[in-house]
Legacy VTK file of the C-alpha trace (Angstrom):
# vtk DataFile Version 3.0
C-alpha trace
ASCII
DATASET POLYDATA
POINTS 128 float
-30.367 -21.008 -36.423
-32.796 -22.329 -33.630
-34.367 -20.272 -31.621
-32.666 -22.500 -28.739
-29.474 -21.236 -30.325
-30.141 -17.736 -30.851
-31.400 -17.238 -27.012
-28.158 -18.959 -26.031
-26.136 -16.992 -28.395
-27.917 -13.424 -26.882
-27.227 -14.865 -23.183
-23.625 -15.077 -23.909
-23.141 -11.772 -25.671
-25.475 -9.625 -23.465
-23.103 -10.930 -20.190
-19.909 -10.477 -21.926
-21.067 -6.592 -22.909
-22.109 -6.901 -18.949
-18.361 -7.556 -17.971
-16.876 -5.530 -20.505
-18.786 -2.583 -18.363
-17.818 -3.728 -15.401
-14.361 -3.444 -13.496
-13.248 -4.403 -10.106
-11.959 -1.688 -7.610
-8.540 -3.473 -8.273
-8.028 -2.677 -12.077
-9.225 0.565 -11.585
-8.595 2.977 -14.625
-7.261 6.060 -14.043
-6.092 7.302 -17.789
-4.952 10.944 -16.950
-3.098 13.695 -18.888
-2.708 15.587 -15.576
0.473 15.594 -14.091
0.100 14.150 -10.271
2.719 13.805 -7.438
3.300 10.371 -6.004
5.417 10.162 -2.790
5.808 6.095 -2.144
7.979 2.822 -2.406
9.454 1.665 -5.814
11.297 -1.412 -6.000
13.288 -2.402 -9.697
14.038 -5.844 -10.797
14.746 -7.683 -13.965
11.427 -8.340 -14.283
9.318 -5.650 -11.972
9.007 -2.433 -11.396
6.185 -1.121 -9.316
5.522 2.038 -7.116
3.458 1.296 -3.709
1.650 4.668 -3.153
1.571 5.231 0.532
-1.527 7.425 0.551
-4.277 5.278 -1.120
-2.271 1.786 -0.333
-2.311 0.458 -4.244
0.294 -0.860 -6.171
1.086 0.581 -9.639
3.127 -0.877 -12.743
5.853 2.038 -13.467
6.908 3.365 -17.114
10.002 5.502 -16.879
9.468 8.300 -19.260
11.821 10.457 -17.938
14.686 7.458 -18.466
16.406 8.748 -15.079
14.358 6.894 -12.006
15.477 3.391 -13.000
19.262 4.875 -13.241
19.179 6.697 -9.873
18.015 3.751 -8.311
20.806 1.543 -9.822
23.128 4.385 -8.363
21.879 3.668 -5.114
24.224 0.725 -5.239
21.867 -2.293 -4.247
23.580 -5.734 -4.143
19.788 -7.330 -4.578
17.256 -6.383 -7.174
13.715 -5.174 -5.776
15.330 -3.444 -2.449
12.602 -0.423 -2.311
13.253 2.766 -2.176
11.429 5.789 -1.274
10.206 8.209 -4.147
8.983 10.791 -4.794
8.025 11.785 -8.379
5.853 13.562 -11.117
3.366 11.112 -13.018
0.298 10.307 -14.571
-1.867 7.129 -14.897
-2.817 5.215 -18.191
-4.323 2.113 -18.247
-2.500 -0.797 -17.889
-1.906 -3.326 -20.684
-3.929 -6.428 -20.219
-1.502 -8.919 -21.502
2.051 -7.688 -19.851
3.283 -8.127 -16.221
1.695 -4.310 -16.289
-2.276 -5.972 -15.799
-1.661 -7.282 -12.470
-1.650 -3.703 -10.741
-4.061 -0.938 -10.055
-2.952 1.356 -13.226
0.345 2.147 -14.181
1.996 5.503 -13.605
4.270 6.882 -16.257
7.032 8.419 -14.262
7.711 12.070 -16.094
10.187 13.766 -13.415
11.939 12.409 -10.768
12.276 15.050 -7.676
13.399 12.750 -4.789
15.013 9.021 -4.183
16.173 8.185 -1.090
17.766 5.044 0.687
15.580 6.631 3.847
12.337 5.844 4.009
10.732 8.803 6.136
8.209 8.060 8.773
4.785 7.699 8.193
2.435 5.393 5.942
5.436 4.020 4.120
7.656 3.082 7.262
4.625 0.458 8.353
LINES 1 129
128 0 1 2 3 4 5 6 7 8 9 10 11 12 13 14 15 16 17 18 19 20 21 22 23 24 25 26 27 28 29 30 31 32 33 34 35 36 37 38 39 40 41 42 43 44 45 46 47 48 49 50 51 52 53 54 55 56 57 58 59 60 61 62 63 64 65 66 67 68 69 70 71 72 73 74 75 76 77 78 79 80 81 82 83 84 85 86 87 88 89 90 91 92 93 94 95 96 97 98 99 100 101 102 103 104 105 106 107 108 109 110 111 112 113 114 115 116 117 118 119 120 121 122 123 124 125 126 127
């Protein structure tokens, strides 16, 4: 190897190690074991499902452990998919996975308990 190739070769590595250490405020990781409270917007479709947080304004891909948010919202009765509702729930954050639907949001909150879903979205951050 030249030594034209093997400074080329180090450029390359040493800035995709540099990006690999880097990441944007919007892929933000938040992998926690801590059980949170998230009072937003989630809106279910064939193909989405996402929560809109109304405190911190971010989008998050949901996972329905607790197999019971994506059912109340079907009993809700929508004729449309993706109506949103308002939430609230018991969750944590993992990371999203980089080649699903999941990668485009913030993190994605894996729904645990459901304590709250409601046609009515109360006043406040949510109703703007």
């Amino acid at each position: 190897m030249s030594k034209a190739q093997i400074i080329f070769f180090s450029f390359f590595l040493f800035l995709g190690m540099a990006l690999a250490c880097t990441s944007s405020d919007k892929k933000e990781i938040r992998n926690s074991d801590k059980t949170l409270i998230g009072k937003g917007l989630y809106s279910f479709g064939p193909e989405l499902k996402f929560f809109f947080n109304c405190e911190d304004g971010k989008e998050y891909w949901v996972a329905d452990s607790a197999k019971s948010l994506e059912l109340a919202y079907h009993n809700l009765g929508f004729e449309k998919p993706y109506t949103p509702v308002y939430i609230e729930v018991e969750f944590h954050y993992v990371k999203s996975d980089t080649i699903a639907e999941s990668a485009n949001y913030d993190s994605t909150m894996v729904v645990t308990k459901v304590l709250k879903v409601s046609k009515e979205i109360p006043e406040g951050p949510c109703s703007e």
